[in-house]
Every structure is written in structure tokens, then in C-alpha cells.
C-alpha positions as CSV (number, residue, x, y, z in Angstrom):
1,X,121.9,161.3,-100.4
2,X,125.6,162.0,-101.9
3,X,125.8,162.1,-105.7
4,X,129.0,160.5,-107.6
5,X,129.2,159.5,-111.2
6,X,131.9,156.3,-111.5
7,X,134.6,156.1,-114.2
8,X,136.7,153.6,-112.4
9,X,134.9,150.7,-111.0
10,X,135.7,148.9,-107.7
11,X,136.2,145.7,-109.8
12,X,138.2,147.1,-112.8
13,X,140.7,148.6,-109.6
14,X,140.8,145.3,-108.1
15,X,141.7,143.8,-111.1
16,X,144.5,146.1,-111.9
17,X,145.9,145.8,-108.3
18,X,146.6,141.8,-109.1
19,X,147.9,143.2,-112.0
20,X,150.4,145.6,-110.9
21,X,151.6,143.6,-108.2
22,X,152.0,140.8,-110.6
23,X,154.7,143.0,-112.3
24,X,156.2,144.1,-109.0
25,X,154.2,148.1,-108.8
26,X,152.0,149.6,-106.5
27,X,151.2,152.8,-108.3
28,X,149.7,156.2,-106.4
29,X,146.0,155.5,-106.3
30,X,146.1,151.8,-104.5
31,X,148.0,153.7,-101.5
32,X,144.2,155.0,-101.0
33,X,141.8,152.6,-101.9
34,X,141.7,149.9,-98.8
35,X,139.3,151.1,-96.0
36,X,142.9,150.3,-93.9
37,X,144.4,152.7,-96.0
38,X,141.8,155.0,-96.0
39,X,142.1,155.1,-92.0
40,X,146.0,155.8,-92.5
41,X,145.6,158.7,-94.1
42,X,142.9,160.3,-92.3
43,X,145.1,159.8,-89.2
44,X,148.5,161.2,-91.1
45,X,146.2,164.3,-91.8
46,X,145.7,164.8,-88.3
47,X,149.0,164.3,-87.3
48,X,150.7,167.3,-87.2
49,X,153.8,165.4,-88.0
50,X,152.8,164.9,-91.6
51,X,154.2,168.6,-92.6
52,X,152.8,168.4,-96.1
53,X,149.5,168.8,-95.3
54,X,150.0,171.3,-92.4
55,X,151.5,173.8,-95.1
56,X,149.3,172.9,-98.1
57,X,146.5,173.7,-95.0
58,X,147.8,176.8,-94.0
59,X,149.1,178.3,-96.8
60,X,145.0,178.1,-98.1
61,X,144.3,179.3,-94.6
62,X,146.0,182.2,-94.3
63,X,145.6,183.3,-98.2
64,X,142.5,182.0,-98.4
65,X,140.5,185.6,-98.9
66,X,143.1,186.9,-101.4
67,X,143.0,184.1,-103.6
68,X,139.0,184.1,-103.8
69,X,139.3,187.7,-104.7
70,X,140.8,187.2,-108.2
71,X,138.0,184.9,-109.0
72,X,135.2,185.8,-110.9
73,X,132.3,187.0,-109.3
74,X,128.7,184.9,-109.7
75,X,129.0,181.2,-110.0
76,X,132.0,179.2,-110.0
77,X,132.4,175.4,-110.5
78,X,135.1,174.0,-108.8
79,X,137.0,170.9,-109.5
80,X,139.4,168.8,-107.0
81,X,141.5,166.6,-108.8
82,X,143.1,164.2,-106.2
83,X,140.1,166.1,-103.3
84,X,141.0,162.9,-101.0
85,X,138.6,163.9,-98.4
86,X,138.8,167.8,-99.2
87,X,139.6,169.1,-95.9
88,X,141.5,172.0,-97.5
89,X,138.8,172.3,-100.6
90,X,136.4,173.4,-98.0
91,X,138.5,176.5,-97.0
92,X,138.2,177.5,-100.8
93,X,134.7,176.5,-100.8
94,X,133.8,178.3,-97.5
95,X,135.4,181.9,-98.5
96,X,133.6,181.9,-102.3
97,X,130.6,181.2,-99.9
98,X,131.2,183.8,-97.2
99,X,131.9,186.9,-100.0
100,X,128.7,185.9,-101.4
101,X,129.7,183.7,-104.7
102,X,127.8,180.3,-105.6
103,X,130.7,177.0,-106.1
104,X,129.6,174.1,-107.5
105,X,132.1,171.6,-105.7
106,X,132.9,168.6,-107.9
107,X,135.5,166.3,-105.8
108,X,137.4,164.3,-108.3
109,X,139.4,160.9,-106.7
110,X,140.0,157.3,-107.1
111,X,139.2,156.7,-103.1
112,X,135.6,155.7,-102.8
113,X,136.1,156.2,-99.4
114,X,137.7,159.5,-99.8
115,X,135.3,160.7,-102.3
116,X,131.9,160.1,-100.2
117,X,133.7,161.2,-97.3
118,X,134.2,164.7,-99.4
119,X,130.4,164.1,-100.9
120,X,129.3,163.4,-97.0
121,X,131.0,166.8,-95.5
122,X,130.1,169.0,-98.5
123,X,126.3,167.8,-97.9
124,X,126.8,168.9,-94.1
125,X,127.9,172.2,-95.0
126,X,125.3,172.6,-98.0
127,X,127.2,173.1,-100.5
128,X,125.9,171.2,-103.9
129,X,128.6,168.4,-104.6
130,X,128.6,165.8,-107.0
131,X,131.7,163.6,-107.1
132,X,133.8,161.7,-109.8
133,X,135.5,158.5,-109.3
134,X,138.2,158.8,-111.7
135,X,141.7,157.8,-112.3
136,X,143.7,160.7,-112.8
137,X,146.3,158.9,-114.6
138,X,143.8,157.8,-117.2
139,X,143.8,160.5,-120.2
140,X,140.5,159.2,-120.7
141,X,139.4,160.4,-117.6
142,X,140.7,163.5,-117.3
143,X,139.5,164.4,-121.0
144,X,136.0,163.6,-119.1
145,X,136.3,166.7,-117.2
146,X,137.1,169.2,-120.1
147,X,133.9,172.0,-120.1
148,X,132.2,173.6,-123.0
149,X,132.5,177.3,-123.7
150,X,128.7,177.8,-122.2
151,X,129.7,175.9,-119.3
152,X,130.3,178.2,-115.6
153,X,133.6,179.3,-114.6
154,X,135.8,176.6,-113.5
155,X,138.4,176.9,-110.5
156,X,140.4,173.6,-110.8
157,X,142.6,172.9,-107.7
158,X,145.3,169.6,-107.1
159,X,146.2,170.5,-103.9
160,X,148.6,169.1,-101.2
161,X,151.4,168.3,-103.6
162,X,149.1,165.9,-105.3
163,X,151.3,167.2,-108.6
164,X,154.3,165.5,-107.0
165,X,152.3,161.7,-107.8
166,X,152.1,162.7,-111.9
167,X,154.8,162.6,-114.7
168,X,156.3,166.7,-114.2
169,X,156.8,166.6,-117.6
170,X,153.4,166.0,-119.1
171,X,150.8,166.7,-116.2
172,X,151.1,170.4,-116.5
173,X,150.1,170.1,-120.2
174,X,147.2,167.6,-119.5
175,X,146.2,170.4,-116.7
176,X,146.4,173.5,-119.2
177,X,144.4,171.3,-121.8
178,X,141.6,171.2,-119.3
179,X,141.2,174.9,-119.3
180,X,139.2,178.0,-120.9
181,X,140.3,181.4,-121.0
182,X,138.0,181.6,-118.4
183,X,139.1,179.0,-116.0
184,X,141.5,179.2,-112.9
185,X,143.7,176.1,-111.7
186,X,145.2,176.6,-107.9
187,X,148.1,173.9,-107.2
188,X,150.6,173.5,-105.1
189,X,154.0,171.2,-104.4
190,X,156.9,170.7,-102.0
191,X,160.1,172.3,-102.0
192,X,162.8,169.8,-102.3
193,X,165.2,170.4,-98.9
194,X,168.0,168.4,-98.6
195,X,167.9,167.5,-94.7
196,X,164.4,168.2,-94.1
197,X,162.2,166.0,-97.1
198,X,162.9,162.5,-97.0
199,X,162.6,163.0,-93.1
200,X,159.1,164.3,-93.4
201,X,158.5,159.9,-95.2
202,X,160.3,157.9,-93.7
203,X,158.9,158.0,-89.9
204,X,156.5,156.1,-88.1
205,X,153.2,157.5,-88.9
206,X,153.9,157.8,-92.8
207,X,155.5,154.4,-92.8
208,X,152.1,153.1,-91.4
209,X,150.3,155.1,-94.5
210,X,152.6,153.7,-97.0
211,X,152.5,150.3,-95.9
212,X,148.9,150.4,-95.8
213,X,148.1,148.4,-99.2
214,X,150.4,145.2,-98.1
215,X,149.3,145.5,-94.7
216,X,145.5,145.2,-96.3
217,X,146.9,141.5,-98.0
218,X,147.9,140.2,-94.9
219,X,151.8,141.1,-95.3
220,X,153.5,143.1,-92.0
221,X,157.2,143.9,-91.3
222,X,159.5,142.9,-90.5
223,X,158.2,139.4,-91.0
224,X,157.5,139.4,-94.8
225,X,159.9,142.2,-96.1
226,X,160.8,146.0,-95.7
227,X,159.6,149.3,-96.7
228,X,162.5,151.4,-97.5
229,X,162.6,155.0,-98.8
230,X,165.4,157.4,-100.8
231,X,165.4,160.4,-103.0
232,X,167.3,161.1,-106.2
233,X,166.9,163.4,-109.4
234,X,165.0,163.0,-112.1
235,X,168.1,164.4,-114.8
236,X,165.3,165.1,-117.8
237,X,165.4,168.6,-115.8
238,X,167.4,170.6,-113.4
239,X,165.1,170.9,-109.7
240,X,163.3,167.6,-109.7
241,X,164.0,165.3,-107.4
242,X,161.8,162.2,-105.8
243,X,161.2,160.7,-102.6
244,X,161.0,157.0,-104.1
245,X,159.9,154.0,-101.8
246,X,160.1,150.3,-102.2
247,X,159.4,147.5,-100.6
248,X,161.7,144.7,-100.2
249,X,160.2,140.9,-100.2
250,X,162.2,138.6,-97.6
251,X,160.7,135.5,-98.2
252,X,158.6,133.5,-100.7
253,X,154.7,135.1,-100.4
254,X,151.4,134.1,-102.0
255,X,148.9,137.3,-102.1
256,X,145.3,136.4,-102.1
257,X,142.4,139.0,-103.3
258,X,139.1,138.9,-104.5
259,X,139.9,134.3,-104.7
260,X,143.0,135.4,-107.2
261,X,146.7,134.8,-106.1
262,X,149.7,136.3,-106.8
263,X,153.3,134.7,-105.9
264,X,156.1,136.6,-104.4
265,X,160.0,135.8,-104.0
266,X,161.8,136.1,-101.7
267,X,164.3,139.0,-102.6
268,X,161.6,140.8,-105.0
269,X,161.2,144.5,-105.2
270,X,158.0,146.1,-105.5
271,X,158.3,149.6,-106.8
272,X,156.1,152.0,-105.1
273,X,154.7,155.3,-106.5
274,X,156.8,157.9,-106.4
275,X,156.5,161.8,-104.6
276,X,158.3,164.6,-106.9
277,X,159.9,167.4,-105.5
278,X,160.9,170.9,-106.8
279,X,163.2,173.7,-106.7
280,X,160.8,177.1,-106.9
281,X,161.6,178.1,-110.5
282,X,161.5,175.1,-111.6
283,X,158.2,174.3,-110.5
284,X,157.3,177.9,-111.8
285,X,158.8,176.9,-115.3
286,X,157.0,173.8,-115.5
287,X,153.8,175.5,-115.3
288,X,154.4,178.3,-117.7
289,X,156.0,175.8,-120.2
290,X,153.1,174.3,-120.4
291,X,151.1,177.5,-121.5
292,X,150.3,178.9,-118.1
293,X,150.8,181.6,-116.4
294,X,151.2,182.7,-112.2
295,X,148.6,185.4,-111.5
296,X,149.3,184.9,-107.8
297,X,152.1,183.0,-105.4
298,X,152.4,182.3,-101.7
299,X,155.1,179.4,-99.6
300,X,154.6,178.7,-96.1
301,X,155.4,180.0,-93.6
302,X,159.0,177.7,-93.5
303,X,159.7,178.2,-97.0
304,X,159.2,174.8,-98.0
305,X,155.4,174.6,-99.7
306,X,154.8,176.5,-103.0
307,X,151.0,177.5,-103.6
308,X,150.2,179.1,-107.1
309,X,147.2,180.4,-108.9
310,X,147.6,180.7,-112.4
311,X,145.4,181.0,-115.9
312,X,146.3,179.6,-119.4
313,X,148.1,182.2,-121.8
314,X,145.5,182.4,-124.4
């Protein structure tokens, strides 16, 4: 028997769905809550096409060992904010494991499918698991997850650019507030490229992903619209730049769910959630700005993935 403790209800994300698409949104954590979407990202996972998750993958892979080796030794708890369905938590979990430490794996997503899928594969392996259904965009929530000083060790991961879905500005801080001087937080995000990173969105397979939420309320393309992506900078700071999607309505629509409708023009856009992107130091600066600092970098092997393991400054 999985165990997860639920901060965000099934009916409380249903109602904000109607919500959001009432006011023309779809923000990050509906693009995983269908079981249609669920199935479209476990296939862009294994489709080596989708490059962000082949270099947050092998970057852990390949630096797995040194990265456990600046942990402490004995217990660890270790938190996955955004886990999905942790494929890449288990190579963190499976080297503490292997040089003889004890993690405590606590998944942390939104997905109820995700999440028991983490639970499920984490009881396989026997590891002790317990999940959170949380929103990670809900400071309530995330203020759920600070420890005590008695508490274990904590190694806090948000892996596979899942950075790049939060505000740059203020999620480092909300991240540093979450740790003790004893704690560790491992994160990654993309390297902005200029020819290569809107590329790696807009193709078939990731197009299928995205669209997954409308396609789970009956809407396809090109019949009732299309999904269209673009990048620009975000000018608050020099380096940021997003991979922004939106889908365009082409005639009138009426979306059903849960026996509640929602009308749609024709000629509406519905702003998706954004991906962020980086330049190196500025993803570096964000992190120490907010009171942390790197013990430990690596980048894939093509230069376009930055993985960093950093402390707060006490």
C-alpha cells in the first residue's frame, strides 16, 4: 500500500481548471493532471526526442556518485518538488542506497497519477516513500514542507528544469526559505540556445504533451484552434528568456467538466504556462541572490543543461 498525504484535492483542482480557463489560462500543473496527459508525458519521457529529460537524466547519471559523496552520511530525507514520476529521483535514491546511507524519499507533485506512479516504483524498489500532493505554486504548501531543527537531513531536488515553470525571481527565495544549515537542494535548468530551444517544443511529440489538457475536453486541431509556441525575454533580468505557448480558439466552443461549462470565442487566446530559460551565470546568480551557494556544478554533455548542488549561506 502507497502512502500520500493530500494538500490539493481532485475537486478543489477541478474547480480551478473551470476557473482558469474561464479567464483564458492553463497554468503548469493542469498540463499533468488528466490521465491523457499523464500518458503524454510518460511517452515524451521515453522519447529520446524530448532532450530535456535525456540531459537532466544523464547529467544525474553520469554524476550521480559524486554528488552523493558531499552528502552527509547516515539518514537523509529527500524531497522532490515537481518528482512527476521520479525516474531520475531513483538514480539519487539508488546511489545513497548503494554507499550504504538510509533516504527517506518524499515525492512532492500535483499529478495524482504521477505521484502514485513515484509511490508505486519506490515501493518496488523498497525504499520507504510517502508522497505529497501539493501545489507548488501555493506558498501555503510549500511552507508545509519546512522541517524542524531535530528533523533528518534533507536533500531537496526540482529536477528536469522543473525551475523554468516558477516566477525566477521569487522561487529561489521560497527554495532557500525551506532550508537548514544542514540541508542540500540539487536543481537544474536549461540553457537558453538560440537555434536549438524552441526546436526542442514545438515538434510532434511535445505538441501532443502540451495539447493534452484541451484534448482531455474534447477540443483537437486543427478543427477547434491552434497551439502555437515562441520565446522572448523576460527584461526584469539579463539571461532569462521563455519558451511561451498559446493556444489560439478558431471558432465559438462550449467546454464541459465535472456538469460545468465554460464558453469560448472564436478568436480567444488562452495563455499557457510558460518554460524559463537561462544564460549560466545568470542561473548561478539567481541562486546565490537568493542566499545560496554552489558547492558543486555539472552541464551535459552538449552544453545545454545546468545541474547544481548548492547549501544556504548561513
Amino acid at each position: 500500500m502507497i502512502k500520500i498525504n493530500v494538500l490539493l484535492s481532485e475537486d478543489q483542482i477541478a474547480q480551478e481548471f473551470l476557473a482558469v480557463l474561464a479567464r483564458h489560462e492553463l497554468p503548469e500543473k493542469f498540463f499533468y493532471w488528466f490521465p491523457l496527459s499523464v500518458r503524454a508525458w510518460i511517452n515524451l519521457c521515453s522519447d529520446g526526442a524530448y532532450r530535456n529529460f535525456v540531459r537532466s537524466h544523464s547529467v544525474l547519471q553520469n554524476h550521480a556518485e559524486d554528488l552523493v559523496s558531499m552528502l552527509p552520511t547516515g539518514p537523509l530525507e529527500v524531497i522532490s518538488l515537481g518528482s512527476g514520476q521520479g525516474t531520475k529521483d531513483f538514480l539519487i535514491l539508488e546511489q545513497l542506497r548503494k554507499l550504504g546511507r538510509t533516504p527517506y524519499y518524499r515525492p512532492v507533485d500535483s499529478s495524482q497519477g504521477l505521484l502514485e506512479l513515484a509511490c508505486l516504483s519506490a515501493q518496488d524498489q523498497k525504499f520507504d516513500c510517502h508522497g505529497l500532493k501539493a501545489d507548488l505554486s501555493n506558498s501555503a504548501h510549500l511552507n508545509a514542507l519546512k522541517a524542524t531543527s531535530d528533523d533528518l537531513p534533507r536533500l531537496i531536488m526540482m529536477l528536469g528544469n522543473t525551475l523554468g515553470a516558477f516566477d525566477p525571481l521569487s522561487m529561489p527565495s521560497q527554495l532557500a526559505a525551506l532550508m537548514r544549515p544542514q540541508d542540500f537542494l540539487l536543481l537544474d535548468g536549461e540553457l537558453f540556445s538560440q537555434t536549438e530551444t524552441l526546436t526542442g517544443y514545438d515538434n510532434p511529440i511535445n505538441r501532443q504533451f502540451a495539447f493534452g489538457p484541451l484534448s482531455s475536453v474534447g477540443l483537437s486541431e486543427p478543427r477547434d484552434g491552434m497551439l502555437n509556441f515562441s520565446t522572448d525575454r523576460d527584461d526584469r533580468q539579463p539571461g532569462l528568456y521563455r519558451i511561451r505557448k498559446h493556444f489560439k480558439v478558431a471558432r465559438d466552443l462550449t467546454i464541459m467538466l465535472a456538469g460545468e461549462t465554460v464558453p469560448l470565442l472564436s478568436g480567444t487566446h488562452i495563455e499557457m504556462s510558460s518554460s524559463y530559460k537561462y544564460d549560466l551565470e545568470t542561473l548561478v546568480s539567481l541562486i546565490t541572490t537568493a542566499g545560496m551557494q554552489p558547492l558543486a556544478q555539472y552541464t551535459s554533455v552538449d552544453k545545454k543543461f545546468l545541474t547544481l548542488l548548492v547549501t544556504r549561506i548561513s
